[in-house]
C-alpha positions in Angstrom: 163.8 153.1 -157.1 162.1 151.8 -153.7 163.5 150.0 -151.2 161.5 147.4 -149.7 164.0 145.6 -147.5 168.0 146.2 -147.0 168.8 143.8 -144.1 170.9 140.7 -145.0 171.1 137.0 -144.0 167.7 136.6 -142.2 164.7 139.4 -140.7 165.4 141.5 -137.7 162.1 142.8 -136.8 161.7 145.0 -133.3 162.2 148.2 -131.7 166.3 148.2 -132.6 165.7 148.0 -136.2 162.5 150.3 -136.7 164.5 153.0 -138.8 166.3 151.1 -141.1 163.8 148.1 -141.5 164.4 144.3 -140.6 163.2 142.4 -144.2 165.6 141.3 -146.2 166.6 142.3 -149.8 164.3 143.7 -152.6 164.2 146.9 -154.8 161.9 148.5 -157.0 163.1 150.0 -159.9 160.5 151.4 -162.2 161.0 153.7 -165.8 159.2 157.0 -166.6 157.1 155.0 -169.2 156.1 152.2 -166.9 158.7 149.6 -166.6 159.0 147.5 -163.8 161.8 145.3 -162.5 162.2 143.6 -158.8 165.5 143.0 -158.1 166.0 140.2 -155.3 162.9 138.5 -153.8 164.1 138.8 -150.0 160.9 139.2 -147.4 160.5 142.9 -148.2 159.1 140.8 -151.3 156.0 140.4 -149.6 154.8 143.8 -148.9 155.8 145.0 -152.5 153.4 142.7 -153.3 150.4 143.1 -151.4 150.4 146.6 -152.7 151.4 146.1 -156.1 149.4 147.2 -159.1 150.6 145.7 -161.9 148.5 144.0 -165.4 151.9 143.0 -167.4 154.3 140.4 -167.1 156.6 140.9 -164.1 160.3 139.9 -164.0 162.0 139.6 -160.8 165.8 139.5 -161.0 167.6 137.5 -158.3 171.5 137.8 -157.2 172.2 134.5 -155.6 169.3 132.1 -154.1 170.7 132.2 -150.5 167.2 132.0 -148.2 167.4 136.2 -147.7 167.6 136.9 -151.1 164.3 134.1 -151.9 162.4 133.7 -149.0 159.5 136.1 -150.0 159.1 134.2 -153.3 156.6 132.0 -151.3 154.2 135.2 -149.9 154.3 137.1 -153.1 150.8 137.8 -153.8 151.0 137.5 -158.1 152.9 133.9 -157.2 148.8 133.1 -155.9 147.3 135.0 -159.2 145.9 132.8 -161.7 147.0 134.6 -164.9 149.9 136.2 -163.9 152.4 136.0 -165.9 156.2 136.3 -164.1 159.6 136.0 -164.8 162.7 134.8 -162.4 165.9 135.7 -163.6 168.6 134.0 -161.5 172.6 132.8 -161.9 173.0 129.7 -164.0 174.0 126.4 -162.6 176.0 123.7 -164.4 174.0 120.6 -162.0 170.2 122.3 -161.5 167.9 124.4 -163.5 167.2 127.6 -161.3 163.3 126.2 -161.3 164.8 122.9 -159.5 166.6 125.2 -157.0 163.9 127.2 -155.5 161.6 124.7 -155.8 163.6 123.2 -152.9 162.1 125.9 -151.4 158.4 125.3 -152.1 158.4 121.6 -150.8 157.7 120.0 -148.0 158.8 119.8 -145.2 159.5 123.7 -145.8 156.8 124.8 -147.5 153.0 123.2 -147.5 152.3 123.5 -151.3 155.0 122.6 -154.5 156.0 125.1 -156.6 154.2 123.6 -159.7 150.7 123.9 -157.7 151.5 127.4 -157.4 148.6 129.3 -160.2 150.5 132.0 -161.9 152.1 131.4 -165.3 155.6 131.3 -163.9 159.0 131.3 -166.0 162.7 131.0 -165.0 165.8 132.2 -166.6 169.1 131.7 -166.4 171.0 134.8 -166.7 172.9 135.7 -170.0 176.4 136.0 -170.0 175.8 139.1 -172.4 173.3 142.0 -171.9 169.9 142.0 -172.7 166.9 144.3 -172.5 164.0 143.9 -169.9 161.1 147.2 -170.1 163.5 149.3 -172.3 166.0 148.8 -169.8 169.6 147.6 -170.5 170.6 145.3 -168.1 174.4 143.3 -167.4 174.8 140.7 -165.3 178.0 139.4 -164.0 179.5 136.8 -161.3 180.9 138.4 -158.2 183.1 137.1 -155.0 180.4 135.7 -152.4 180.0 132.2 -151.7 178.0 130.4 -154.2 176.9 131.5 -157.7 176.3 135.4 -157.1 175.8 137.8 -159.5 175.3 141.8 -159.4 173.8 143.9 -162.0 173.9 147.2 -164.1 170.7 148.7 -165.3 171.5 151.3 -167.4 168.7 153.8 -169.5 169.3 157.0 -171.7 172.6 157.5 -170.2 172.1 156.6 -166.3 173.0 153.7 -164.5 172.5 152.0 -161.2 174.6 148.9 -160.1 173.0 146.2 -157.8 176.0 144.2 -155.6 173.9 143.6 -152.5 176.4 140.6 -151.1 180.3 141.1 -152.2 183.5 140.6 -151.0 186.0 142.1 -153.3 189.0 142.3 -151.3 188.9 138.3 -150.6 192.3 137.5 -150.6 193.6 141.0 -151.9 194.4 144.4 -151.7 192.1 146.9 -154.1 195.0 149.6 -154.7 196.9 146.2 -156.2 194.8 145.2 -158.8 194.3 146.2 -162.0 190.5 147.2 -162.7 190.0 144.7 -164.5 190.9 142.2 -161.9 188.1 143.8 -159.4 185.1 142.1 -158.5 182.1 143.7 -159.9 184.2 146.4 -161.1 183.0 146.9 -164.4 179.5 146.3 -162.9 179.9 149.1 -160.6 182.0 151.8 -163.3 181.1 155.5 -163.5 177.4 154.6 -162.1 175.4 157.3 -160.9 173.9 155.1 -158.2 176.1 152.5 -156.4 174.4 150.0 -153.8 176.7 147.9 -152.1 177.1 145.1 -149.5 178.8 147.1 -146.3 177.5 144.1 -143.9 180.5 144.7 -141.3 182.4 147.4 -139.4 186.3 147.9 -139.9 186.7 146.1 -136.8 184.4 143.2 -137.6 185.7 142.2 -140.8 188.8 140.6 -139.8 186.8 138.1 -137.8 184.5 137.4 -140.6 186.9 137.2 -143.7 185.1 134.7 -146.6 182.2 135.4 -145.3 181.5 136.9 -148.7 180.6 140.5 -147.6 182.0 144.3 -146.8 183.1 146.5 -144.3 182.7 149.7 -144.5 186.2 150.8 -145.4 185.5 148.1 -148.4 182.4 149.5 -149.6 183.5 153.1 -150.0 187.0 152.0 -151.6 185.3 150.1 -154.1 182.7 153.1 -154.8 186.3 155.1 -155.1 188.1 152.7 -157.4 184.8 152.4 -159.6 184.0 156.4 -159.7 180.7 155.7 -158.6 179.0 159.1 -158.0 177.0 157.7 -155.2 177.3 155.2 -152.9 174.0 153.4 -151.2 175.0 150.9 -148.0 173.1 148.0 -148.1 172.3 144.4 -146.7 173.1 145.5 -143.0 173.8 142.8 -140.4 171.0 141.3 -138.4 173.1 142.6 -135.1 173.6 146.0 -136.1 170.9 147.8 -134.2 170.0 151.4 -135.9 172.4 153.3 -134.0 174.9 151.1 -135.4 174.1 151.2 -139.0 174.2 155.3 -138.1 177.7 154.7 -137.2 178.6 153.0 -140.5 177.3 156.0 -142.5 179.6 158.0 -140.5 182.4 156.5 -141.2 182.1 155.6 -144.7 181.3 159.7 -144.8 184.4 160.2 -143.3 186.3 158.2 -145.4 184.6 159.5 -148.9 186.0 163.2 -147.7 187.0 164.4 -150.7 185.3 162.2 -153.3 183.1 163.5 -156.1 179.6 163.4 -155.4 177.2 163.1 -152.6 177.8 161.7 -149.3 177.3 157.9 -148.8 173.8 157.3 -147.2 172.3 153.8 -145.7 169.3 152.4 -147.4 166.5 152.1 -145.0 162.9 150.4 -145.8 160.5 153.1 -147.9 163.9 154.8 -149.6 163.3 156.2 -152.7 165.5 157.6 -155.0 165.2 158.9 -158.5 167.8 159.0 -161.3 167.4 161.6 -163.9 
């Protein structure tokens, strides 16, 4: 896996956000025999793609189609390949076919050129409700508590598996320790992976201010990573005004909190992370 951008709701470049990176969601996920799978298309998009190699059919998986999860759709170099051949995976609607909805995106006034003049062989998906294969990879999709249709994901291969829940808000309304796990946003999503990443947007002193806002604090993040036995827990999609030293200070604390939690320490994703699963 490489990260190309972790930050959510819009871009933070600058000198406070150098370590960490300011584009927004969008992962890399690649198998030992050459699979590929994008998952969000967030403005990190862009840079994946200016140096992406890549002949076969690509498939890009998307969470939600708020503007920081889509917005480097438009500067995705295969979008401007004739012959390319790509596929956007994205949550079902019951009013608009996911092509309708980011083609709000490529029209004018927002964008200079339509989606349908765009010269790569280009085909949209709603997600399954059951799993399906994508590269040899096993992948489940399933709604989760944000504000508008939001899904996360499990990719799972020969017995490991990585959940993707970059905007969540699982204690909406409740208290974790109540429910029963079945009753958990994205818990079954998140169960017994080796790799967790996970919205942890806000501080413990934040939150309150910000509840149905559809993301994490901290606290949040690593009791959910608890509740789910995930053996490691990534933070992800950190607020535009959470300078480095403050996303430093998250890691801290959800470190403190996992004390005494199997596996490794909690870490922060930061632009050019990567991480292998075995």
């Amino acid at each position: 896996m490489r990260v190309w951008g972790c930050r959510g709701s819009i871009p933070t470049p600058g000198e406070a956000t150098v370590r960490f990176g300011g584009n927004t969601p969008c992962v890399e996920v690649r198998t030992d025999d050459g699979g590929l799978l994008v998952l969000d298309a967030g403005t990190g998009l862009r840079r994946l793609g200016g140096q992406l190699e890549w002949d076969g059919p690509l498939h890009v998986l998307l969470t939600h189609l708020h503007l920081d999860h889509v917005e480097g759709l438009r500067f995705f170099a295969p979008f401007w390949r004739p012959g390319s051949e790509l596929h956007i995976w994205g949550p079902p609607s019951p009013l608009h076919t996911l092509e309708e909805r980011i083609a709000r995106a490529f029209s004018p006034p927002l964008f200079p050129i339509e989606l349908a003049d765009t010269p790569a062989d280009v085909t949209f998906h709603d997600v399954p409700r059951e799993p399906w294969e994508l590269e040899g990879v096993r992948i489940e999709a399933q709604p989760v508590s944000h504000p508008g249709p939001t899904l996360g994901y499990r990719l799972s291969l020969n017995g490991t598996a990585l959940a993707y829940i970059p905007d969540h808000e699982p204690v909406l309304g409740v208290e974790l320790a109540d429910l029963e796990p079945e009753w958990i946003s994205g818990h079954a999503l998140a169960q017994e992976v080796d790799l967790l990443f996970h919205d942890c947007q806000f501080s413990e002193s934040e939150y309150p201010s910000r509840v149905g806002w559809g993301h994490s604090s901290v606290a949040h993040a690593v009791e959910f990573a608890r509740l789910t036995d995930a053996r490691r827990l990534v933070l992800f999609h950190h607020d535009p005004d959470h300078p480095d030293d403050a996303v430093d200070g998250l890691v801290k604390r959800a470190q403190e909190l996992w004390d005494g939690s199997s596996g490794d320490l909690p870490v922060a994703a930061f632009e050019g992370m990567t991480l292998d699963l075995p």
